[in-house]
C-alpha positions in Angstrom: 33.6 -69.2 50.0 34.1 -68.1 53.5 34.3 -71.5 55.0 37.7 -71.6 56.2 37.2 -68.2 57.7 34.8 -69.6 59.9 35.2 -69.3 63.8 34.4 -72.0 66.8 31.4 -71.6 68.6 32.7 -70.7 71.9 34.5 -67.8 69.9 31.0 -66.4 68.6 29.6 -66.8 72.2 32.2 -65.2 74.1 32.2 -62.5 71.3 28.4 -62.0 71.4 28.9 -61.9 75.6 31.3 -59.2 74.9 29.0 -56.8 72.8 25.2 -57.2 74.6 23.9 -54.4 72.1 23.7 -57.0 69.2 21.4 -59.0 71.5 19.1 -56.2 71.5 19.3 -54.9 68.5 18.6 -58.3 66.9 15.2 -58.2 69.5 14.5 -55.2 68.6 14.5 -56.1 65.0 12.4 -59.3 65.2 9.9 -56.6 66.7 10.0 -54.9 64.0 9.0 -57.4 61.5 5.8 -56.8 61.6 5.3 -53.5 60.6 8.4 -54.2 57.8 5.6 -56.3 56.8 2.9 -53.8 56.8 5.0 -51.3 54.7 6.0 -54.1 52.0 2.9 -53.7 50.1 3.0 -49.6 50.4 6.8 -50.1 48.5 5.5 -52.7 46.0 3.1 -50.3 45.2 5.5 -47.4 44.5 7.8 -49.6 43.0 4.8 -50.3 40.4 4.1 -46.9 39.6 7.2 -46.1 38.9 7.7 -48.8 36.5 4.7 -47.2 35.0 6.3 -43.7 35.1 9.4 -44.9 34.0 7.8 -47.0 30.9 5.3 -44.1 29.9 8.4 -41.7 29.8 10.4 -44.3 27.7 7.8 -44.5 25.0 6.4 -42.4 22.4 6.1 -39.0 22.6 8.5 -38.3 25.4 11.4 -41.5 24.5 13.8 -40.3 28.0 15.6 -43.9 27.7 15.2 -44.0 31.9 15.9 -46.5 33.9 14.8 -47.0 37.1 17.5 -46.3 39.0 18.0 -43.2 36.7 14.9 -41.8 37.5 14.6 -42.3 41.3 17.9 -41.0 41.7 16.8 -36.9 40.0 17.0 -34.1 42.2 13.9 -32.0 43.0 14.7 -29.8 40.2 15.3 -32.6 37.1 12.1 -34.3 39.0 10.3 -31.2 37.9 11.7 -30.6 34.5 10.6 -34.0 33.8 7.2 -32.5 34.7 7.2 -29.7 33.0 7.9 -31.6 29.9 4.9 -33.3 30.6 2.8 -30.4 30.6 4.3 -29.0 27.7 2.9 -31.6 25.7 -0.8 -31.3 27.3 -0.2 -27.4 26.8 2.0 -24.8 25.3 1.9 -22.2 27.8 4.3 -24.5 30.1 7.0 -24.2 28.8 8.9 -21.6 30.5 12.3 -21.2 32.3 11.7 -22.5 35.6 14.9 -21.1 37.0 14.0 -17.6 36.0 10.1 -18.2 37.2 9.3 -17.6 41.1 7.8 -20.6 42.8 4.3 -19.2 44.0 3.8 -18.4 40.5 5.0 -22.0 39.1 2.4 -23.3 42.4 -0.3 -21.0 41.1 0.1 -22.0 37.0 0.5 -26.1 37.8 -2.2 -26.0 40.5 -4.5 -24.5 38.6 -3.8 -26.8 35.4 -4.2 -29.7 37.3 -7.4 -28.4 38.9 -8.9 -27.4 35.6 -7.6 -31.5 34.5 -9.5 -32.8 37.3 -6.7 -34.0 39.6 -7.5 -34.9 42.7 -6.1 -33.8 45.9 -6.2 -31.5 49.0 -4.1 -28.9 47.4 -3.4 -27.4 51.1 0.1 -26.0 52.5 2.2 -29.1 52.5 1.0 -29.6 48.8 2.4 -26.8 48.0 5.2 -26.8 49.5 5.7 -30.4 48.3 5.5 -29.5 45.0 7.3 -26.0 45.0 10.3 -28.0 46.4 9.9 -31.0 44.0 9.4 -33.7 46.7 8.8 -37.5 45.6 6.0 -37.9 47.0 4.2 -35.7 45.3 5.6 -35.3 41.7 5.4 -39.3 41.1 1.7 -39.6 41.9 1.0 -36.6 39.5 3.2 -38.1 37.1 1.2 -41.3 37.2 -1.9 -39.7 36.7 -0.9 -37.8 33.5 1.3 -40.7 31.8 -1.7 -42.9 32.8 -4.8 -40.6 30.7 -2.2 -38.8 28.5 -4.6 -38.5 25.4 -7.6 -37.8 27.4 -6.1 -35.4 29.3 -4.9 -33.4 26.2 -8.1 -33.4 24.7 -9.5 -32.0 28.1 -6.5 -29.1 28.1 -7.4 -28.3 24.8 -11.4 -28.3 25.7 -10.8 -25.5 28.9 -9.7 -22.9 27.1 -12.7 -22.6 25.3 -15.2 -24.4 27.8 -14.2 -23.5 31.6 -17.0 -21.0 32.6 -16.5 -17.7 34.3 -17.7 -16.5 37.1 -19.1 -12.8 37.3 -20.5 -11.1 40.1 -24.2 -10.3 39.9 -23.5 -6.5 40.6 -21.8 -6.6 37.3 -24.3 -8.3 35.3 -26.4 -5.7 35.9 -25.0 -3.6 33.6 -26.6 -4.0 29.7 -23.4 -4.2 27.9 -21.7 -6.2 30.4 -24.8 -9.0 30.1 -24.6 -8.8 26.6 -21.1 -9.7 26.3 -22.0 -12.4 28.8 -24.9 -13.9 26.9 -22.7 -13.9 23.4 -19.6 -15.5 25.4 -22.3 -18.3 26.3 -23.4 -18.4 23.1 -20.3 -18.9 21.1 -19.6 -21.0 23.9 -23.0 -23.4 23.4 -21.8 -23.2 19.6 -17.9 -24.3 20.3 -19.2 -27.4 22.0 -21.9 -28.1 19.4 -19.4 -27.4 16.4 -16.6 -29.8 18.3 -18.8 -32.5 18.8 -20.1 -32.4 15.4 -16.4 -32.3 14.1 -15.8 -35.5 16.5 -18.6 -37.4 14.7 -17.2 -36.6 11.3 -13.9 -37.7 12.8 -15.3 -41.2 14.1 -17.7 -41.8 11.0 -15.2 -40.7 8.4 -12.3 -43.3 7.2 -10.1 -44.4 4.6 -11.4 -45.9 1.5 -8.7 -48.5 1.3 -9.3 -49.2 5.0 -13.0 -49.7 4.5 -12.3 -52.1 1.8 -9.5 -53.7 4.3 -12.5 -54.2 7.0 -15.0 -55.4 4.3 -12.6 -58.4 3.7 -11.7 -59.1 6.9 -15.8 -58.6 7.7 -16.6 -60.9 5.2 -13.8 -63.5 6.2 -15.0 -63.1 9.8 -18.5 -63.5 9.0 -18.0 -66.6 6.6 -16.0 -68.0 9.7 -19.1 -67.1 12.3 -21.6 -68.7 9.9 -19.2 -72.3 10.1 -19.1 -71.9 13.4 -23.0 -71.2 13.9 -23.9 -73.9 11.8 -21.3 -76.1 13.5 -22.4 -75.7 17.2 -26.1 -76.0 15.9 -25.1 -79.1 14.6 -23.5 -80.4 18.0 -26.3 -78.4 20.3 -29.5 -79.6 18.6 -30.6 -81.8 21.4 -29.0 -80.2 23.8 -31.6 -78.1 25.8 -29.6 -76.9 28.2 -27.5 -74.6 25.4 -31.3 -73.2 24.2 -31.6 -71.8 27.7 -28.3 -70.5 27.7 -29.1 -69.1 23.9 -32.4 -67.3 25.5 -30.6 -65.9 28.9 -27.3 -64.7 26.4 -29.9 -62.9 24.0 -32.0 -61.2 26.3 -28.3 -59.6 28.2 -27.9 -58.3 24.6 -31.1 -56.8 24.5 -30.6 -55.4 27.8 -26.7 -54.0 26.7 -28.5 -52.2 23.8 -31.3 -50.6 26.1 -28.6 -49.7 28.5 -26.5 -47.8 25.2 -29.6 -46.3 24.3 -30.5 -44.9 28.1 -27.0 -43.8 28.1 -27.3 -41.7 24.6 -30.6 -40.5 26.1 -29.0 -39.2 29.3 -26.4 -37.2 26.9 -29.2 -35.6 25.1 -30.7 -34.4 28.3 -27.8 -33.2 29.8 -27.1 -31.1 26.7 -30.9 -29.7 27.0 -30.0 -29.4 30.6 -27.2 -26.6 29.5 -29.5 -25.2 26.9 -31.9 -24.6 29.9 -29.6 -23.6 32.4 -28.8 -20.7 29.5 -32.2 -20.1 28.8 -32.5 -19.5 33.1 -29.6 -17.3 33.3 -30.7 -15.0 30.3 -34.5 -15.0 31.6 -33.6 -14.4 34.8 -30.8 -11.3 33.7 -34.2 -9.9 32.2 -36.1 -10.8 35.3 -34.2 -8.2 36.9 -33.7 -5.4 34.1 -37.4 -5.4 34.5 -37.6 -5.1 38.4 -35.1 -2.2 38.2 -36.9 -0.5 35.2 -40.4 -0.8 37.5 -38.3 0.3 40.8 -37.5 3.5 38.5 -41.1 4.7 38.8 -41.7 7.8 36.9 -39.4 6.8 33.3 -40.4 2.9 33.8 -42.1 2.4 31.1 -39.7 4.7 29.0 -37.1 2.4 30.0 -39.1 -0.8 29.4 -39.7 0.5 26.2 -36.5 0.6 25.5 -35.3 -2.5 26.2 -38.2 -4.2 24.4 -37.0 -2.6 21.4 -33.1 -3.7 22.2 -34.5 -7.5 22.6 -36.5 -7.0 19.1 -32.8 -5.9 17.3 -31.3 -8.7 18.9 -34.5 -11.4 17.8 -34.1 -9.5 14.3 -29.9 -10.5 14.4 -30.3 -13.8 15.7 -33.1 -14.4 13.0 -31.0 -13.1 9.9 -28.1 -15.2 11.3 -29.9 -18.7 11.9 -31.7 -18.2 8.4 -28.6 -17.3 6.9 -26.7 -20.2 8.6 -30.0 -22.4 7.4 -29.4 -21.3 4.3 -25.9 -21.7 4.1 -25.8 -25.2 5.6 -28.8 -26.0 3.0 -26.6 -25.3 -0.4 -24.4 -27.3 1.8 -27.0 -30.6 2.2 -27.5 -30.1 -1.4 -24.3 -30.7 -3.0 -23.5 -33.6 -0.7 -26.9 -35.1 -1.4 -25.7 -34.5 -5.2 -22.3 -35.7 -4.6 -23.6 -38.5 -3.1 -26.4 -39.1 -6.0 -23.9 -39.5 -8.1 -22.6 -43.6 -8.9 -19.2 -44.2 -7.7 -16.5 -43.5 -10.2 -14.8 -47.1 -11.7 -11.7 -48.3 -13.9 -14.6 -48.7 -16.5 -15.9 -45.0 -16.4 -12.3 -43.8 -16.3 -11.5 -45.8 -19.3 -15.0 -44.5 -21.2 -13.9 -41.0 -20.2 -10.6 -41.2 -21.6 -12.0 -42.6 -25.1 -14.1 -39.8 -24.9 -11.6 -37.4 -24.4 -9.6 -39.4 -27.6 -12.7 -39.0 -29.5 -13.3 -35.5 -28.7 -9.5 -34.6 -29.8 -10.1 -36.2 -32.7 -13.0 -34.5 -33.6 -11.3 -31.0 -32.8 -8.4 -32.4 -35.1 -10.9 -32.4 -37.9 -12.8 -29.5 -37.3 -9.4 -27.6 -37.7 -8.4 -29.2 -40.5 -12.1 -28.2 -41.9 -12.0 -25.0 -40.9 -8.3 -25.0 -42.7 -9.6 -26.2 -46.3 -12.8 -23.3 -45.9 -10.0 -20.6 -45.3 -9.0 -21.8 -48.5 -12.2 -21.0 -50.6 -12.3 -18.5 -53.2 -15.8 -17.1 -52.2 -14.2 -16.2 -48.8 -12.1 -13.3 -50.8 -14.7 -10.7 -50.3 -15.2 -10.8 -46.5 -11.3 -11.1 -46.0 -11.0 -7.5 -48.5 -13.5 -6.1 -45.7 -11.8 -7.2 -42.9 -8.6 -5.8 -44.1 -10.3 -2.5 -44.9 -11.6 -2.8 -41.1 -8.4 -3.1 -39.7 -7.4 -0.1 -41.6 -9.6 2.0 -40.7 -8.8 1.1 -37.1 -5.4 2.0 -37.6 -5.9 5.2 -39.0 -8.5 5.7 -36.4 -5.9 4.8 -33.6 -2.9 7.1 -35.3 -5.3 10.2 -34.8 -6.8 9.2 -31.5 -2.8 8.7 -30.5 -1.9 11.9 -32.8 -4.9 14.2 -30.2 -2.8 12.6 -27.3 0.2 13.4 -28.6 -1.2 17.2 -29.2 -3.2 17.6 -26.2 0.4 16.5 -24.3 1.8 19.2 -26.3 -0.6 22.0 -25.2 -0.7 20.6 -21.3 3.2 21.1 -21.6 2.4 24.5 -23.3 -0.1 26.0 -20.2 2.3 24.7 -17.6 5.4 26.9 -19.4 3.0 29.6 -19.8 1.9 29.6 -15.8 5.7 29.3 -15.1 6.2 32.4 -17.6 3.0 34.1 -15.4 3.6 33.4 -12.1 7.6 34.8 -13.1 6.6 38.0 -14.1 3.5 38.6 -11.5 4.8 36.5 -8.8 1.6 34.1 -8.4 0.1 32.1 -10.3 -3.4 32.5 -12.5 -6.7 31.7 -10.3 -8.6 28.7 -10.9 -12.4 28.5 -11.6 -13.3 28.7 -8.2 -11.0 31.1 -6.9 -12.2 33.5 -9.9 -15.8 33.1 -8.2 -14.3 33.9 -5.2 -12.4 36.7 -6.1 -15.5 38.3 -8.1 -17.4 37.8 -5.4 -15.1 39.6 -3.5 -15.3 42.4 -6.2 -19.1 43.0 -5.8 -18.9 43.3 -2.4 -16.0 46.4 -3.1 -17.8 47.5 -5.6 -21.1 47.8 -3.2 -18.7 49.4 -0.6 -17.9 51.6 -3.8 -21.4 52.6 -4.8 -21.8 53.3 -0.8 -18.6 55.5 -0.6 -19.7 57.7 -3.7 -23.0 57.9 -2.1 -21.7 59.5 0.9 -18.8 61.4 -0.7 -22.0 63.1 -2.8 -23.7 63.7 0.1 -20.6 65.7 1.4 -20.2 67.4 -1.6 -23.8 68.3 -1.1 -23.4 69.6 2.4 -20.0 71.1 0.9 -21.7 73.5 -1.3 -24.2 74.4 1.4 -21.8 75.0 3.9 -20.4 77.3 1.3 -23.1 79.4 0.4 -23.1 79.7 4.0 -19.7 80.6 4.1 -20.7 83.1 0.9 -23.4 84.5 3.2 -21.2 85.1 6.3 -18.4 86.7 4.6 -21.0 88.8 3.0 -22.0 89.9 6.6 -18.6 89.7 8.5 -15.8 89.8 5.8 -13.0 87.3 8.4 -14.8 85.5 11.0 -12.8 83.8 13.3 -10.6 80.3 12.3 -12.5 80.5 8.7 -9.2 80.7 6.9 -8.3 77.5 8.7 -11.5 75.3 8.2 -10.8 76.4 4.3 -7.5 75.1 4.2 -8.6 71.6 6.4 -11.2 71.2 3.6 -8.7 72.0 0.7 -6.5 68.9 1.9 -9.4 66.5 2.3 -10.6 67.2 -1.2 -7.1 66.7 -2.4 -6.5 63.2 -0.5 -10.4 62.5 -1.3 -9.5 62.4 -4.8 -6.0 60.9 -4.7 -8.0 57.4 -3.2 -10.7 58.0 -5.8 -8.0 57.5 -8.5 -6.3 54.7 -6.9 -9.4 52.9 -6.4 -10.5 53.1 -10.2 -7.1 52.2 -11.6 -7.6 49.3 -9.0 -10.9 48.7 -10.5 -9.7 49.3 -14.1 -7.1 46.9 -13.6 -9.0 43.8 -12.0 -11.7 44.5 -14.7 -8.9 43.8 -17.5 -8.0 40.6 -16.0 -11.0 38.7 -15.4 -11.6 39.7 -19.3 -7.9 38.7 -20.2 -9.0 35.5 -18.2 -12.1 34.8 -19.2 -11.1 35.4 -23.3 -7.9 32.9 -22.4 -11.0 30.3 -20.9 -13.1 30.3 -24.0 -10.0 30.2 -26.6 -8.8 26.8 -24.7 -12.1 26.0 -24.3 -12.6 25.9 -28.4 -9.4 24.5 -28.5 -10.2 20.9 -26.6 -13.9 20.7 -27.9 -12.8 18.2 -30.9 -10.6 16.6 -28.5 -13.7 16.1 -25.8 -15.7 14.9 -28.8 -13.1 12.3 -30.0 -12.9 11.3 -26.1 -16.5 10.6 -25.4 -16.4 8.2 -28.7 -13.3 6.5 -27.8 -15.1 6.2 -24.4 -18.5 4.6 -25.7 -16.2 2.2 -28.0 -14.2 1.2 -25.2 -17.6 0.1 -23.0 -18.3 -1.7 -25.6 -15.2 -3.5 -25.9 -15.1 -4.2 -22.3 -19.1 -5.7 -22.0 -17.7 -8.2 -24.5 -14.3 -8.5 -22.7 -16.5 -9.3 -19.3 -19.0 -11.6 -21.2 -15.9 -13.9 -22.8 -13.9 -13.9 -19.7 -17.5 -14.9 -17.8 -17.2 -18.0 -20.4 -13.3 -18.6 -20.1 -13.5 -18.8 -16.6 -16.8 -21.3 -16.5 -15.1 -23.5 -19.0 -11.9 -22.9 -17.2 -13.8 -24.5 -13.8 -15.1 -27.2 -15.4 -11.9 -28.6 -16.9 -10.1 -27.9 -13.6 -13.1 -29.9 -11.4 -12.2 -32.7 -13.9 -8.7 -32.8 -13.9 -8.6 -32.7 -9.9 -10.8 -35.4 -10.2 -8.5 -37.3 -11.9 -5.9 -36.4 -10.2 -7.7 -38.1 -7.1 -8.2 -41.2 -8.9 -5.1 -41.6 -10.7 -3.5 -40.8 -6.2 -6.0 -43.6 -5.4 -4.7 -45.9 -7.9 -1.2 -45.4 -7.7 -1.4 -46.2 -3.8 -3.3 -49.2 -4.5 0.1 -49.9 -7.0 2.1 -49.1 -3.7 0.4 -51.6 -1.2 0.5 -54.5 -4.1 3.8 -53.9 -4.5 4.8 -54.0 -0.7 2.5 -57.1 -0.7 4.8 -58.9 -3.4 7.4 -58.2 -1.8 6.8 -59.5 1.5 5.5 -62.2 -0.4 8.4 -62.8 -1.8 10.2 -62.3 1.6 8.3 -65.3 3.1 8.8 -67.3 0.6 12.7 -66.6 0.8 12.2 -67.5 4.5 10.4 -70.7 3.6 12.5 -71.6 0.8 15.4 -71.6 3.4 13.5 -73.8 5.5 12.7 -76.5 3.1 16.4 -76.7 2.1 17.4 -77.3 5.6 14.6 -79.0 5.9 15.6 -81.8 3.3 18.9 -81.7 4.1 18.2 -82.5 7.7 15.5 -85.4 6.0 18.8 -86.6 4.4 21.2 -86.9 7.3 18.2 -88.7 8.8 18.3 -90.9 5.7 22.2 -91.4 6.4 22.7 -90.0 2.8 24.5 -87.1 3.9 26.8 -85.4 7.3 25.4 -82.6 9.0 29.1 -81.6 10.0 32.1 -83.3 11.2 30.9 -84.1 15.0 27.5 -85.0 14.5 25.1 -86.0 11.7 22.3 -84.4 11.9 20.8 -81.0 13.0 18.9 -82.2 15.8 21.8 -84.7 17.5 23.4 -81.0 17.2 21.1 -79.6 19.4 20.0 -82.2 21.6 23.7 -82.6 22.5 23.7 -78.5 23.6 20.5 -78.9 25.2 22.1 -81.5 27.5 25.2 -79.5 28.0 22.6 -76.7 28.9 20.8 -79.1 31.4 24.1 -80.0 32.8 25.2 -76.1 33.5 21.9 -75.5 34.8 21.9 -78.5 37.4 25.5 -77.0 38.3 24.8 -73.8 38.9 21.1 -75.2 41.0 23.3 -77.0 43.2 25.9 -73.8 44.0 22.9 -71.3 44.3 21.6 -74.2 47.0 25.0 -74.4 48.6 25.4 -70.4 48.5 21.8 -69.8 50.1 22.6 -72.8 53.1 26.3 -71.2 53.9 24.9 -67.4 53.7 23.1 -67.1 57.4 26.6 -68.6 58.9 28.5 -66.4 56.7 26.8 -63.3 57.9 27.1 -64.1 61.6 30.7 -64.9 61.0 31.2 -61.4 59.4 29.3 -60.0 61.9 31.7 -61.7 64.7 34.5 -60.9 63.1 33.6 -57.1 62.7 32.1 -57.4 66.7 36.1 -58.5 67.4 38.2 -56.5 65.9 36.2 -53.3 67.7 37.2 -55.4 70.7 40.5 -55.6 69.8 41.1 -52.2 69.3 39.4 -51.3 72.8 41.8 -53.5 74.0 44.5 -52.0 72.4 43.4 -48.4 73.5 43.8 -49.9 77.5 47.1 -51.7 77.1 48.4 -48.2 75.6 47.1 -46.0 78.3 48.2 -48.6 81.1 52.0 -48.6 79.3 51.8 -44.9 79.5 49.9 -44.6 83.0 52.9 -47.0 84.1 55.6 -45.2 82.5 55.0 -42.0 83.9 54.6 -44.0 87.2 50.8 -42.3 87.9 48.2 -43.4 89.3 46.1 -46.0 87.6 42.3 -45.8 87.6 41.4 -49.0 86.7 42.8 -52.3 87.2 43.4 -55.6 84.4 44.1 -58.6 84.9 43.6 -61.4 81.8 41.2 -64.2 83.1 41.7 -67.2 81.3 39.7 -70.0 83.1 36.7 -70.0 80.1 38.5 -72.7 78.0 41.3 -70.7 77.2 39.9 -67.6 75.7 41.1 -64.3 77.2 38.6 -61.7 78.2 39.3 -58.2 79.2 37.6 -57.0 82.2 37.3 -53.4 83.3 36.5 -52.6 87.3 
């Protein structure tokens, strides 16, 4: 308590004479509580939302343990790591390094997520530069905002990827591929939103069996309690006529509630058509003008209409074979949940007849095999078991040779490879296959033309030869040595001789080739003879091994029916016996919480009666008092006594704290004085010492009831 420390009145007056600027600055404040007013509400406000913020961010998915304090006291850059955790969680694509990410690209990615959420705002400079530095004032509201319409808002991130519409110039949708690809992107657009909200009506009308049976009961326990109730207030409002108007004006807002739903779903259907048609416009309208600039063309207009007549036919032709095949598909579809749904619902009773089925079925295949067993047995059977043996035989002997002609035709493959080897050793390449020998005859009858061709002309020479030398015969016979005939002889001589030097090359050439295309062709039909069993045995091992395969394809065609069938059953089960055991699971947990409360209650009664028997006197509840509740009354009146204690020092506190406060201030508002003081007195000691001149004069005036002042001239 700061009672003793408490100054006289003339003390705090002559103190508050001394410092004037607490005077006005105690004015100026009481001006100023007006507007502190105005501002209280803006701060209760904030102080609310960040509650909010704080809460949100404490609770599931995010669990920050904040506090208030905690959270107002982050820096601009926690601030917007706490945001970015937020957005991580509407979308993946946030969560990137922020320190290594400039700050007009972390403006551009938030901005535009929160544009495409719908957050509302100026988004101008100081925006930006609000939230590129991570100010308060404009992270918390956009924290609010997403905490606030978490789920919606990630249903609505999730939705834009596939739904925000892009804008394309018209210059560019005049091109045909670049319209095309427009109209399908609107298309599996219009189908994305149809298939989603299909997928959220499945989600909303599909649930639980065990819940459904949880909301029957409780249905049928609500409804048992409405018809009490109805038949109770009918029973107190018979002959009351003012509850019949009432009745009347509380059915006919129903009535109107259920035309309003119905208007509303109406207004959905028409703003879906509304899309279909905008579509509709924006394809008719890219035609509009295909058609304008096909008719500007002028001479290859109708060329070009042509064209794109037959272009929208292929794509009516697609679209057809897709929507009937989609009819189709979604047809089989209707089908088997109309026949799934045909079917009775599958109870403890048919499971148990299915299973003595099952018992009566093993036991049938039980005797069958022991049948079959005892007919094995049978003498009369001998005769078709001697055939079956001699059967197998021959199949073995049959598949010794076929593996014996393997074996061999191994043997000979080995052999021709060895034998090229040998071949292509001693000629240097290797024998020509079938269509190289075509090739190289070919090639032959072509030489052998040029041949024919060759001779032709070497006769003709010849020819010219022999008249050139009865010529020669003649001349000599006139003029005995003409001039440079001795030398023409001796060219000709030489020509003849190399003539027929390439004459004999060429037939040995010929000779030679000739022998090996008949070497070849005699080494063809030997191998040839040689594989014809083999190729025989082949084609009937092929025929047999058709054969053997249609029936292979026919049993596994059965295996794999039957083999559906049992699986289908036994997945059946399997769902059944799931169902089953979690119905064992939530009667178990039942019991024992059953068993829980009745623990809880069990403990109760005991105290219970042992509190009715200190009542009774019969027993002590402990050594200071005898029953529970003298126990607690006797704390409660301890508690009642603390409480009025602490009342009356909280009272005393809150009367002494105004005159406390002044007192501080006073005391404060003095010892500045004193110091001033002090600060004189030494520079008049040292103005005096140094015997200067002193600029001001002191003097201690005492004549206000004893209390000095210090006054400056």
């Amino acid at each position: 308590r700061l009672e003793a420390f408490r100054p006289p009145v003339p003390l705090l007056w002559a103190v508050q004479r001394a410092c004037p600027r607490s005077e006005h600055r105690r004015g100026r404040t009481s001006s100023g509580c007006s507007a502190r007013r105005a501002s209280s509400a803006a701060l209760a406000a904030m102080a609310a939302q960040l509650r909010e913020i704080v809460e949100r961010l404490n609770a599931e998915p995010f669990s920050c343990d904040l506090s208030l304090v905690a959270f107002d006291e982050k820096d601009p850059f926690e601030l917007m790591e706490v945001l970015k955790m937020v957005l991580v969680f509407l979308d993946k694509k946030h969560d990137v390094d922020m320190r290594e990410e400039k700050t007009d690209a972390m403006y551009e990615r938030i901005a535009q997520f929160l544009l495409i959420l719908g957050y509302k705002c100026s988004y101008d400079i100081e925006f930006q530069q609000g939230l590129m530095s991570g100010e308060k004032a404009t992270v918390h509201p956009i924290l609010y905002w997403l905490l606030n319409n978490l789920d919606a808002l990630k249903k609505r991130s999730y939705l834009a990827k596939f739904c925000m519409s892009l804008d394309v110039p018209e210059e560019f949708l005049r091109e045909e591929k670049m319209l095309e690809t427009y109209q399908q992107y609107k298309e599996l657009q219009s189908q994305f939103k149809a298939t989603h909200a299909h997928l959220e009506q499945e989600r909303q009308g599909r649930m639980n069996p065990a819940e459904l049976q949880r909301e029957v009961a409780q249905l049928d326990s609500e409804r048992e309690q409405l018809a009490q109730k109805i038949q109770q207030l009918k029973a107190k409002t018979a002959n009351d006529q003012a509850f019949l108007v009432l009745l009347e004006v509380t059915s006919r807002l129903r009535k109107e509630q259920e035309e309003e739903a119905r208007i509303a779903e109406k207004l959905q259907e028409q703003r879906y058509q509304l899309e279909l048609v905008e579509q509709l416009y924006i394809e008719r309208a890219g035609k509009l003008r295909e058609m304008q600039e096909a008719q500007g063309d002028g001479e290859n207009s109708a060329e070009v209409m042509l064209k794109m007549l037959r272009a929208d036919v292929s794509k009516a032709k697609e679209q057809l074979n897709r929507v009937t095949r989609e009819s189709e598909e979604k047809m089989m579809r209707l089908r088997d949940i109309d026949s799934a749904l045909s079917d009775p619902p599958v109870t403890k009773a048919d499971i148990q007849d299915l299973e003595q089925d099952i018992g009566a079925m093993s036991a049938e295949i039980q005797d069958l095999e022991s049948k079959i067993h005892e007919h094995n047995q049978d003498s009369r059977l001998t005769v078709y078991k001697q055939q079956a043996s001699l059967v197998g035989k021959r199949k073995e002997t049959v598949l010794k040779e076929q593996k014996d002609l393997l074996e061999e035709r191994d043997v000979f493959s080995n052999e021709l490879s060895s034998k090229e080897r040998e071949y292509e050793q001693m000629k240097g390449y290797k024998f020509m296959a079938r269509d190289k020998l075509k090739d190289y005859a070919a090639s032959l009858r072509d030489k052998s033309q040029k041949f024919k061709k060759m001779k032709a002309e070497l006769s003709e020479l010849r020819h010219e030869v022999a008249v050139l030398a009865h010529t020669e015969d003649l001349l000599r016979a006139k003029d005995p040595t003409p001039q440079g005939l001795r030398d023409v002889e001796s060219a000709l001589e030489k020509a003849s001789v190399e003539k027929s030097q390439v004459d004999k090359a060429k037939g040995k050439t010929l000779d030679e080739i000739s022998s090996t295309v008949t070497q070849i062709n005699s080494k063809l039909k030997e191998k040839k003879n040689r594989l014809a069993p083999q190729i025989k045995a082949l084609r009937s091992v092929r025929q047999n091994f058709q054969q053997v395969e249609v029936k292979y394809l026919e049993k596994r065609g059965i295996y794999e029916q039957a083999k559906s069938v049992v699986d289908g059953d036994l997945t059946k089960l399997a769902g059944e016996v799931k169902q089953l055991e979690s119905d064992v699971l939530e009667s178990e947990q039942k019991y024992y919480e059953l068993n829980m409360e009745m623990s809880g209650y069990d403990s109760k009664l005991t105290r219970a009666s042992k509190e009715a028997r200190c009542t009774r006197r019969e027993e002590r509840h402990s050594d200071q008092f005898q029953t529970l509740t003298e126990e607690y009354d006797s704390r409660i009146t301890n508690l009642d006594q603390q409480v009025k204690g602490l009342r009356a020092e909280q009272k005393e506190v809150k009367e002494l704290h105004d005159g406390n406060l002044r007192q501080k201030i006073a005391f404060s508002q003095l010892e500045s004085l004193m110091k001033i003081k002090l600060k004189v007195a030494s520079q008049e000691g040292q103005a005096m010492q140094y015997g200067g001149m002193m600029a001001a004069r002191t003097m201690l005036d005492a004549s206000t009831m004893g209390i000095e002042r210090l006054v400056i001239e």
